[in-house]
C-alpha positions as CSV (number, residue, x, y, z in Angstrom):
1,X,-44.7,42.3,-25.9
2,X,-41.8,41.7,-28.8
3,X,-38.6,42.7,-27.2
4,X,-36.5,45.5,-28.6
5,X,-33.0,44.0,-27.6
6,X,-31.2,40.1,-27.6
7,X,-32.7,37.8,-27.0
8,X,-34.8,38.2,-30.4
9,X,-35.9,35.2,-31.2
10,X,-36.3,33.1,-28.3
11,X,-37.2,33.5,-24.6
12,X,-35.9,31.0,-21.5
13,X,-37.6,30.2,-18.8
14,X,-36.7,28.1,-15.6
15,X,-40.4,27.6,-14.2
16,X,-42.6,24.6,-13.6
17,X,-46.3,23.5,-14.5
18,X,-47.8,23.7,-17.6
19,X,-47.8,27.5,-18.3
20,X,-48.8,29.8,-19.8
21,X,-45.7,31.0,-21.0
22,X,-45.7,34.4,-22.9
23,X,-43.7,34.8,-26.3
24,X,-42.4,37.9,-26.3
25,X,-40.5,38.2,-30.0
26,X,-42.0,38.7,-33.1
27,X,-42.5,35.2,-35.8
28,X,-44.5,35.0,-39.1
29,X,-45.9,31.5,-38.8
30,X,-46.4,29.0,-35.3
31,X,-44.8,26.6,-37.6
32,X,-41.2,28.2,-37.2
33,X,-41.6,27.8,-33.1
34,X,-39.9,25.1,-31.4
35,X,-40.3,24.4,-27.3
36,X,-38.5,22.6,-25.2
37,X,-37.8,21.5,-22.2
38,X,-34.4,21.0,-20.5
39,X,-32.6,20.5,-23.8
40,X,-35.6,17.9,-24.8
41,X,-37.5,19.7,-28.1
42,X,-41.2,18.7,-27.9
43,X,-43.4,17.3,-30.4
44,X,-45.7,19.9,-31.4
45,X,-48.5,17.7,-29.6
46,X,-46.5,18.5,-26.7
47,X,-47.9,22.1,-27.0
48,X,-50.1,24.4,-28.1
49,X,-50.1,28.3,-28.8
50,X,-52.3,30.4,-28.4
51,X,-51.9,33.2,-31.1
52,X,-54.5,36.3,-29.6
53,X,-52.8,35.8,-26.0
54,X,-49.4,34.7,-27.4
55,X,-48.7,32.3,-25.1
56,X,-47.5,28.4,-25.4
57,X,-49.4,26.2,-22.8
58,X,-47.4,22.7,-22.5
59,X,-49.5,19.4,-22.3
60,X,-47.9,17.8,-19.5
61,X,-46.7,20.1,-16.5
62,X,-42.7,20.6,-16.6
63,X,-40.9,19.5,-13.0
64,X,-39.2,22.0,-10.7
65,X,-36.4,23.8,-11.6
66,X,-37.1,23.1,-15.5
67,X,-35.9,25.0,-18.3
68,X,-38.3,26.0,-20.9
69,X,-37.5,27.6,-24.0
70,X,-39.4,28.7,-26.7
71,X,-37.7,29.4,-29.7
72,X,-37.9,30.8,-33.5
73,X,-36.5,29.4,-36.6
74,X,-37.1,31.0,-39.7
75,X,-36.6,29.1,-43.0
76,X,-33.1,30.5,-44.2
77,X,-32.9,27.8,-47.6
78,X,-34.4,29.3,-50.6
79,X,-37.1,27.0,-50.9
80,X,-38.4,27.2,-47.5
81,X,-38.0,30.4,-47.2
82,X,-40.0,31.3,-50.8
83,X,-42.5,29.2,-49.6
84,X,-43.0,30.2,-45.6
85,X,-41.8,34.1,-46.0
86,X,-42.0,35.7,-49.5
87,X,-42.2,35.0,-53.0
88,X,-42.7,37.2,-56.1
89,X,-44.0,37.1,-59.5
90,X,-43.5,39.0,-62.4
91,X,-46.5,40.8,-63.4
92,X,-48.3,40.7,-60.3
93,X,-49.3,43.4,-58.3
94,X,-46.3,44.5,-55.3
95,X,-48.1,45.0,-52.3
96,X,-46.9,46.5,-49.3
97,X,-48.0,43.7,-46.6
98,X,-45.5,41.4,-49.2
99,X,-42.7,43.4,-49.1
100,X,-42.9,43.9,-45.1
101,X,-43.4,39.9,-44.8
102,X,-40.2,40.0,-47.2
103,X,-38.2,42.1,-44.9
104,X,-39.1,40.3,-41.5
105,X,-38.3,37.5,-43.1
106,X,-34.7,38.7,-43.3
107,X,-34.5,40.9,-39.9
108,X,-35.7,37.7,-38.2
109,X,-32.8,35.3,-39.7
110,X,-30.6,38.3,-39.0
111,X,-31.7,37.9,-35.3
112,X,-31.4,34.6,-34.9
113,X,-27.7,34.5,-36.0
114,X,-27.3,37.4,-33.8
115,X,-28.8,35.1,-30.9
116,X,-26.7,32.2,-31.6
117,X,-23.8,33.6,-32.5
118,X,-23.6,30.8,-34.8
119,X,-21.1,32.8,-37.5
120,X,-17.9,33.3,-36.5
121,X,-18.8,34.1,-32.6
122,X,-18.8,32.3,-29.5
123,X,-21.9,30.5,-29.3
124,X,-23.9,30.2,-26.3
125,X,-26.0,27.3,-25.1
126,X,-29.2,28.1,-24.3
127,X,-29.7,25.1,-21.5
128,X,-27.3,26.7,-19.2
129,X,-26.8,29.9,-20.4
130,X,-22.9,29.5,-21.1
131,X,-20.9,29.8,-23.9
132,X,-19.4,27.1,-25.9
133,X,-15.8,27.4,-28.0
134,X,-16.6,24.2,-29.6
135,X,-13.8,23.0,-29.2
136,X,-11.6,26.1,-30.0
137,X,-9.0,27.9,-27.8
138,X,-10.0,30.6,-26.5
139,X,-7.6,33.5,-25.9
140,X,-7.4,37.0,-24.4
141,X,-9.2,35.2,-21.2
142,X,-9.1,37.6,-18.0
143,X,-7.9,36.6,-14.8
144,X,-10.1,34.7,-13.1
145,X,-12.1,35.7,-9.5
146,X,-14.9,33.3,-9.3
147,X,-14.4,29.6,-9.3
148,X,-16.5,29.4,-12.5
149,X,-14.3,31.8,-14.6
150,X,-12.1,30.4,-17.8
151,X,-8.3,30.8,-16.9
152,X,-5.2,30.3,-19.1
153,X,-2.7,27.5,-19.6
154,X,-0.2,30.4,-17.8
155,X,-2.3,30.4,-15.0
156,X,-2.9,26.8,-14.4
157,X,0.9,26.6,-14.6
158,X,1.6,28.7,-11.5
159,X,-0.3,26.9,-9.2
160,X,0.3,23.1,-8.3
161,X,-1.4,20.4,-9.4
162,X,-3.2,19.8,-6.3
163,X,-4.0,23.6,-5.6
164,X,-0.7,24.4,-3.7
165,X,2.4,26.6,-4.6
166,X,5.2,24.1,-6.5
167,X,8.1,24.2,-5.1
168,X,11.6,24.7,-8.1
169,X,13.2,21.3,-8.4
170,X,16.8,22.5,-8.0
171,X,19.8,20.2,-8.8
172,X,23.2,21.2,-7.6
173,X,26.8,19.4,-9.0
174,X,30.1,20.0,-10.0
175,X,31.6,20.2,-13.4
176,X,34.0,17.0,-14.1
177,X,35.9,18.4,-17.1
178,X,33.5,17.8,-19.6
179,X,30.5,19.1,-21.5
180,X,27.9,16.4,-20.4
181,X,25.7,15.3,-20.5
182,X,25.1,15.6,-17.1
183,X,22.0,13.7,-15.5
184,X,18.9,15.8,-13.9
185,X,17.2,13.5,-11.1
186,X,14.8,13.4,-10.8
187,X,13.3,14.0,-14.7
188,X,12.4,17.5,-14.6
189,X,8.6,18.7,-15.9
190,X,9.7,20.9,-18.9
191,X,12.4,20.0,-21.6
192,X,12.3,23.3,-22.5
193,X,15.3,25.1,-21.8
194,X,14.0,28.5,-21.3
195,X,11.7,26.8,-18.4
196,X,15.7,26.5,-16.5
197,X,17.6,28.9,-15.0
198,X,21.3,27.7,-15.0
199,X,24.4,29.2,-13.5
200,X,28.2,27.7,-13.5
201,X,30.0,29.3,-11.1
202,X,27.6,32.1,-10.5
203,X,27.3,32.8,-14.2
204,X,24.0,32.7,-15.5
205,X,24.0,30.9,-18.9
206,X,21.5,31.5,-22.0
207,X,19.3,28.8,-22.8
208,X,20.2,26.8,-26.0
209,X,23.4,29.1,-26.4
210,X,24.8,28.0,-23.6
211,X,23.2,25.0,-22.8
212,X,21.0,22.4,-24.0
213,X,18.0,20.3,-22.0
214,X,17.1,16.8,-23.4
215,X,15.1,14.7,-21.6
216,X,16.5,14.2,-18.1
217,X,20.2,15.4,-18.6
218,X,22.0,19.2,-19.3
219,X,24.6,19.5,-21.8
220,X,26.4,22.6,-22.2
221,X,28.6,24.5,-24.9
222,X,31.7,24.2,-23.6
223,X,33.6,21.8,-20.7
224,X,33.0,23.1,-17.5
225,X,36.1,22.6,-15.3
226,X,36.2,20.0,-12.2
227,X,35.3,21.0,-8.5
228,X,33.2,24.3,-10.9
229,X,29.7,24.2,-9.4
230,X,27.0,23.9,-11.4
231,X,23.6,25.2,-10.1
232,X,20.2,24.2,-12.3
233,X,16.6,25.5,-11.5
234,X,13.6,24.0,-13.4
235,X,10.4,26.4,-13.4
236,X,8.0,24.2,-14.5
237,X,6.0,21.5,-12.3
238,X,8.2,19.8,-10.2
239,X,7.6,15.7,-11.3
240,X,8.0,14.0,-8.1
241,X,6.4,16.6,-5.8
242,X,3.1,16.1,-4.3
243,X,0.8,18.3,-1.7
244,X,0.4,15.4,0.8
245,X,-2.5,14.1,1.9
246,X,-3.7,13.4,-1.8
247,X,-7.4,13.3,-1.5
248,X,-9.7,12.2,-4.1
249,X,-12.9,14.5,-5.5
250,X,-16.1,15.3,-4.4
251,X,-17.6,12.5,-7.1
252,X,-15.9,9.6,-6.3
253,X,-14.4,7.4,-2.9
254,X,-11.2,6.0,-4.3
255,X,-8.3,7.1,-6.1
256,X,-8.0,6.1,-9.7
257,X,-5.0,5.1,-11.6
258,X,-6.0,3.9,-14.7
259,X,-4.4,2.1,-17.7
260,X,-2.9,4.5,-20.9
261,X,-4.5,3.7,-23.7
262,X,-1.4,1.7,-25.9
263,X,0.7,1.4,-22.5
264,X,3.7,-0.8,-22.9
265,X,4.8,-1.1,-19.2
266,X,3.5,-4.2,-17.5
267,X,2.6,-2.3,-14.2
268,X,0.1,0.3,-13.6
269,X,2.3,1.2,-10.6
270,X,5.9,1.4,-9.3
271,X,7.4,2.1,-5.9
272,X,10.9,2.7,-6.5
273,X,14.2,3.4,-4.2
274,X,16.2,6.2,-5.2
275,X,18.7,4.0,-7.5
276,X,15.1,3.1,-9.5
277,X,15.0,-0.7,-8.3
278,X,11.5,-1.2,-8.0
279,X,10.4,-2.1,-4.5
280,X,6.8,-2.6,-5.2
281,X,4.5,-2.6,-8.2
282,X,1.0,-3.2,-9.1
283,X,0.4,-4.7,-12.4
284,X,-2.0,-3.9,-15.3
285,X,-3.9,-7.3,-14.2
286,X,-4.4,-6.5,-10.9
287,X,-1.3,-8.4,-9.3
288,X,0.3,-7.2,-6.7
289,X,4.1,-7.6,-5.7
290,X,5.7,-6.3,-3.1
291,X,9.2,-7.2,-0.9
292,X,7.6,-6.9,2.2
293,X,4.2,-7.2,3.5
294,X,2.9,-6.4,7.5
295,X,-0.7,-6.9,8.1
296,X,-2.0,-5.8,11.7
297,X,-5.6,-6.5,10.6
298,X,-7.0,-10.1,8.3
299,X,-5.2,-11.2,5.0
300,X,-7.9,-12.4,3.0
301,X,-6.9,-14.2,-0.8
302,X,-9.8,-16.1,-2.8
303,X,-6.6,-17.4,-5.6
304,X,-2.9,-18.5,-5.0
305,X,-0.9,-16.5,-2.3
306,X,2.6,-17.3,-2.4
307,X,5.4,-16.1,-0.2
308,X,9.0,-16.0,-0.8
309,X,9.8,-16.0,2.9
310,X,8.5,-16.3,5.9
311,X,4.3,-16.3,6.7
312,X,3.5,-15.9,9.8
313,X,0.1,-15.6,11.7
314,X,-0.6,-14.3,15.6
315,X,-4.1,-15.4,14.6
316,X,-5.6,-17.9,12.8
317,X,-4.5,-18.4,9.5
318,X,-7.8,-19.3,7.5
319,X,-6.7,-21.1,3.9
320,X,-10.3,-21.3,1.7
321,X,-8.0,-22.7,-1.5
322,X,-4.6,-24.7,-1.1
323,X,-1.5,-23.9,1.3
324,X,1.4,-24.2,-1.2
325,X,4.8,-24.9,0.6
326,X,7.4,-22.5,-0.8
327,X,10.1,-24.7,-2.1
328,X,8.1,-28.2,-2.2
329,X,7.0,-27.6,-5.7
330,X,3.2,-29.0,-6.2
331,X,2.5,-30.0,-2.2
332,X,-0.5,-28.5,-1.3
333,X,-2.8,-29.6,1.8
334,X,-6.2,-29.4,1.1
335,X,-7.8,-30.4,4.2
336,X,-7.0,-32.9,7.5
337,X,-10.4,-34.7,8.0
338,X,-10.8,-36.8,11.5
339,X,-12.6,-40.2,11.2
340,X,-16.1,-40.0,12.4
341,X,-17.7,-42.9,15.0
342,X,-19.9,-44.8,13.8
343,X,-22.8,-47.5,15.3
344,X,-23.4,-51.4,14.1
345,X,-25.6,-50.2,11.5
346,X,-23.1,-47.4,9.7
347,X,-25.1,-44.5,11.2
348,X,-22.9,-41.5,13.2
349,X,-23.4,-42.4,16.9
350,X,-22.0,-40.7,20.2
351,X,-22.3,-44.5,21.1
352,X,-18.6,-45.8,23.0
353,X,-19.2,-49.4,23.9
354,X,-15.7,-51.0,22.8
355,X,-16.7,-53.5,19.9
356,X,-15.3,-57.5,20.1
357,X,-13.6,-59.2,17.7
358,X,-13.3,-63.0,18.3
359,X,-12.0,-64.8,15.3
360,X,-11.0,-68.3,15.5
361,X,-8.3,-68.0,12.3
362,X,-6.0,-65.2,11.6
363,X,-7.0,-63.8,8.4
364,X,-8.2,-60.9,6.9
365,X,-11.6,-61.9,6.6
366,X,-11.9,-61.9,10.2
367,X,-11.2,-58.3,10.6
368,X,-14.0,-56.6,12.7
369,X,-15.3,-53.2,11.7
370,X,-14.2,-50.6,14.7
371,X,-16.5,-47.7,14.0
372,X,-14.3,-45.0,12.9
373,X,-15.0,-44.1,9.3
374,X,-14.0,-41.8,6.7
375,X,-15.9,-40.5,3.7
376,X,-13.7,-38.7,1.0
377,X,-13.7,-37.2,-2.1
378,X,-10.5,-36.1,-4.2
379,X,-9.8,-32.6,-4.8
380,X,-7.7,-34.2,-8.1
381,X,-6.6,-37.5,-9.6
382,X,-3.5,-36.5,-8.2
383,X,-4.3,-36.5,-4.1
384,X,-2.7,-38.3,-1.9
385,X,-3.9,-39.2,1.4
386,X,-1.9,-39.9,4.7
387,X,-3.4,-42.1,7.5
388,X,-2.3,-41.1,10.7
389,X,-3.7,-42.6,14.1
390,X,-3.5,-44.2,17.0
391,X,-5.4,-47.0,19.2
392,X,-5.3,-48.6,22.3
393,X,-6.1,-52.0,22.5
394,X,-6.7,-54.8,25.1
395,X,-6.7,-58.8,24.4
396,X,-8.2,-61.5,26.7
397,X,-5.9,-63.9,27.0
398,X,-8.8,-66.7,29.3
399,X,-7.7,-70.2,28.2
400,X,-4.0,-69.8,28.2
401,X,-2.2,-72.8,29.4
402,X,-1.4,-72.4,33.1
403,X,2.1,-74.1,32.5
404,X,3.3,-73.0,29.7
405,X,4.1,-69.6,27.6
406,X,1.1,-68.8,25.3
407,X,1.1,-65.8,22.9
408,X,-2.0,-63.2,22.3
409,X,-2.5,-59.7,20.6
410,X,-4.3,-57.8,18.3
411,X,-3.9,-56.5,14.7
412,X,-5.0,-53.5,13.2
413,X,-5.6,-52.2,9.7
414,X,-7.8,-49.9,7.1
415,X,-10.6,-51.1,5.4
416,X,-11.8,-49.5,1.6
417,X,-15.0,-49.0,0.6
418,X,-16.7,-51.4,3.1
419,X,-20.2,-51.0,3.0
420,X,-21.5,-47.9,4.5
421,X,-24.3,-49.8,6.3
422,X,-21.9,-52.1,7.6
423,X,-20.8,-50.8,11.1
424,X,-19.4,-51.2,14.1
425,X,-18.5,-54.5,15.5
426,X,-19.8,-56.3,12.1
427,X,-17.6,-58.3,9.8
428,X,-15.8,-56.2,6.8
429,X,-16.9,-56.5,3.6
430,X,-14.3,-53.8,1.9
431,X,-10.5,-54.3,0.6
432,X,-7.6,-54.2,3.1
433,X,-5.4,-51.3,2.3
434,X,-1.9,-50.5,3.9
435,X,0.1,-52.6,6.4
436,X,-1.0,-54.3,9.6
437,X,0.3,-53.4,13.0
438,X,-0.1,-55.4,16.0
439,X,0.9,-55.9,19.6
440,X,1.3,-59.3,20.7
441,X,2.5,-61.1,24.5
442,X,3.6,-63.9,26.0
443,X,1.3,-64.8,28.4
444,X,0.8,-67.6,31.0
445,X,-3.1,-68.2,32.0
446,X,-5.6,-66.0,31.5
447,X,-6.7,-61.8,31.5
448,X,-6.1,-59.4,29.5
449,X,-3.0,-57.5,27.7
450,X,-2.6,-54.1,27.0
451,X,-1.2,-52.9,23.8
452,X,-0.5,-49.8,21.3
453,X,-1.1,-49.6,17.8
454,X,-0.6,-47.2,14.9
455,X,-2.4,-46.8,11.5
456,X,-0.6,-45.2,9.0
457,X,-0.6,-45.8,5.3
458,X,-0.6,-43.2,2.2
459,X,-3.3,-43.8,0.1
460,X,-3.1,-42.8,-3.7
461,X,-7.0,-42.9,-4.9
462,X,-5.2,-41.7,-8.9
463,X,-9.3,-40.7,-9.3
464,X,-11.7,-37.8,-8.1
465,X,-14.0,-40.7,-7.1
466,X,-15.4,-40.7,-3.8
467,X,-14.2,-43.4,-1.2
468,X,-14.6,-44.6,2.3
469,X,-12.2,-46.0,4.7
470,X,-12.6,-47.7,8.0
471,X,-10.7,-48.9,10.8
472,X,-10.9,-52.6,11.3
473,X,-9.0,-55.5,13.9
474,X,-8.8,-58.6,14.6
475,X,-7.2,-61.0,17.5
476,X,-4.1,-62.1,17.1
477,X,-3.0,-65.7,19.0
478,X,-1.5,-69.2,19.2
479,X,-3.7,-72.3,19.1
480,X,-2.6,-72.5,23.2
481,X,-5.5,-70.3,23.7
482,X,-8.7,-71.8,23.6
483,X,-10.6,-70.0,20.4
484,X,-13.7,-69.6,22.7
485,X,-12.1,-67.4,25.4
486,X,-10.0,-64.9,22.8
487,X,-11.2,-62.0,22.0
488,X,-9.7,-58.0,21.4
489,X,-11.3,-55.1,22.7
490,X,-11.0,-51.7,21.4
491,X,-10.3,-48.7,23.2
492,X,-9.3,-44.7,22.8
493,X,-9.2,-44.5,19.3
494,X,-8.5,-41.7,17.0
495,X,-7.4,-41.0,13.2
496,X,-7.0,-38.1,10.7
497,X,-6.7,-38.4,7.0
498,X,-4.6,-35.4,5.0
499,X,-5.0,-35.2,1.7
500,X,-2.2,-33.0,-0.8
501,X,-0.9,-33.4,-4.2
């Protein structure tokens, strides 16, 4: 049945299903209906209407909870509305049924404005049932008791911004003979200077007469004396006073602090002391600078962490990148790799038989491959590489003349590039790199001596190409000892290799 109050020309619905759903206003043609279904208008395949039950059946069920509304639209231009509602001709014969289609036509646009409130009235959205200022300000708004009620500016201004009562920032000093300006700190809310109550020496002054506010300092009509107090109250929000904890909203898990659209400052945010040195600041890029910084927990940086003073770890201090060296400009360590053992055949091997050299000249082309190997590849053309190491070492000295002082030893020495299926105990077929070391005694008959010997070179690659290096000796003698009985042994060995630019 048509309804005799507003709504007049639609009906809303929050159902589910397919329907039916009953029309209950008045229309002059299923042409000027519309359906739809939350805020979605359907197609008019989407529906159908039946006009003897007057009822709209939808064509695929809505969900739970949907709101359906059916809804009339009469043509209101002059064509459409000659050609859907009424249209007369001279000379033709005025018949009643025409002039009631005439005047429905009219009462219904009528309603439909009056539904809408689309002229000059706050319209209403018919999703949600609320109205919408489009954009306009609103005024005469009542105060509010529901959570869901409009308020005012004045309102919102009372409370604080995080739903407690503000507190009056209140700034107390003493005249020094002058008429200011004197400073307000910190920067008050409101420049306005009826937002302050001011008294100088217990006399209240009158805003702009009296005094002046401009941005964060007071400046009054006439010189107030020195040793006069001076008492000034801002009403207005006070700038540097928060409800503590701050706690973000329902919708999301951090707090946000986001870049102004145009900013100028290079920091999105600034810890400051009380003189306005900043202490600590976050910048627009994400970078973050601070004087001081205690971690109980792990420190973890994936790009350059550099500290001004002193780093220190109670743990382990994990570097992915480079370890930069405050005040060594461009060292950086990018990694200590130990030398690997290696078998006769190049192959890694737990294997610890001691391998032989027993050259019968002193050269480098008798220098015996010891098993410890390196593979590396640059991190730049720029690396450098430090040697470091240690080996022990033992010479037979069998042959020596029984009479006389004979000499024996060993030499020791880095190897690049020598084949890698050229292992332990084999012959080098690489480049000697760096000095040689060796130990060498005088001996009388034979046995064996005991000796010492470092490797230590730096290495400059000045390529990212990859490399290896071995460890390689030889036996080191006079021709008093027979050639056949000489030979060096190795023993205890161990090397790194520490690569920085």
């Amino acid at each position: 049945m048509p309804s005799n109050s507003s709504p007049f020309s639609f009906v809303r619905y929050e159902s589910s299903g397919t329907g039916p759903f009953s029309i209950n206003f008045d229309y002059l043609s299923t042409s000027h209906l519309s359906v739809s279904v939350n805020g979605v208008t359907l197609a008019s395949s989407g529906f159908t209407i039946d006009t003897n039950a007057n009822t709209v059946t939808l064509a695929s069920p809505a969900a739970a909870g949907s709101v359906i509304i059916i809804q009339r639209t009469t043509p209101k231009g002059k064509s459409g509305f000659q050609t859907d509602v009424a249209d007369f001709s001279d000379g033709s014969v005025l018949k009643a049924e025409d002039l009631d289609q005439a005047a429905l036509g009219l009462l219904f646009v009528a309603q439909e404005a009056d539904d809408s409130g689309s002229t000059n009235a706050l319209n209403k959205d018919l999703q949600d049932n609320k109205f919408d200022a489009l954009n306009t300000n609103i005024k005469n708004v009542a105060t509010p008791t529901t959570d869901d009620h409009a308020v005012t500016k004045q309102y919102v201004d009372g409370l604080s911004l995080y739903n407690s009562p503000t507190p009056l920032s209140v700034y107390s000093f003493n005249g020094d003979g002058t008429a200011g300006p004197y400073a307000l700190s910190p920067a008050p809310q409101s420049t306005d200077p009826k937002a302050f109550i001011v008294d100088v020496g217990g006399v209240a002054q009158r805003p702009t007469t009296d005094y002046t506010i401009s941005g964060a300092t007071i400046t009054f009509g006439a010189a107030i004396a020195s040793n006069v107090s001076i008492t000034v109250r801002n009403i207005g929000v006070a700038r540097d006073t928060l409800a503590q904890p701050i706690v973000a909203d329902g919708s999301a898990a951090a707090l946000t602090v986001k870049e102004k659209s145009g900013q100028t400052s290079a920091n999105l945010q600034e810890w400051q002391n009380s003189s306005g040195s900043v202490l600590a600041n976050v910048a627009t890029d994400g970078d973050a600078t601070f004087v001081d910084v205690n971690a109980t927990g792990n420190v973890a940086s994936t790009g350059t962490m550099t500290s001004g003073g002193t780093l220190t770890a109670s743990g382990i201090l994990n570097v992915v990148g480079a370890l930069q060296f405050n005040g060594q400009a461009g060292i950086k360590i990018h990694g200590i790799t130990k030398f690997d053992l290696v078998d006769a055949n190049g192959n890694s091997t737990s294997d610890t038989t001691e391998p032989i050299a027993t050259n019968t000249t002193d050269s480098d082309a008798n220098l015996v491959i010891a098993g410890l190997r390196v593979t590396l590849t640059p991190k730049s053309s720029s690396s450098k590489f430090l040697i470091l190491g240690a080996l022990n070492g033992a010479a037979d000295t069998n042959g020596a003349n029984t009479t006389s002082q004979s000499r024996a030893g060993m030499r020791a020495t880095l190897i690049l590039n020598n084949t890698p299926s050229n292992g332990k105990g084999n012959t080098h077929d690489g480049t000697r790199i760096g000095p040689q070391y060796k130990f060498i005694n005088y001996v009388v008959g034979g046995g064996f001596i005991h000796g010492s010997l470092p490797i230590q070179t730096l290495y400059e690659p000045a390529s990212t190409s990859q490399f290896t290096l071995d460890v390689a000796f030889r036996s080191e003698r006079t021709g008093s000892i027979l050639t056949s009985e000489s030979r060096a042994i190795l023993v205890n060995q161990f090397v790194v290799a520490i690569e920085f630019s």
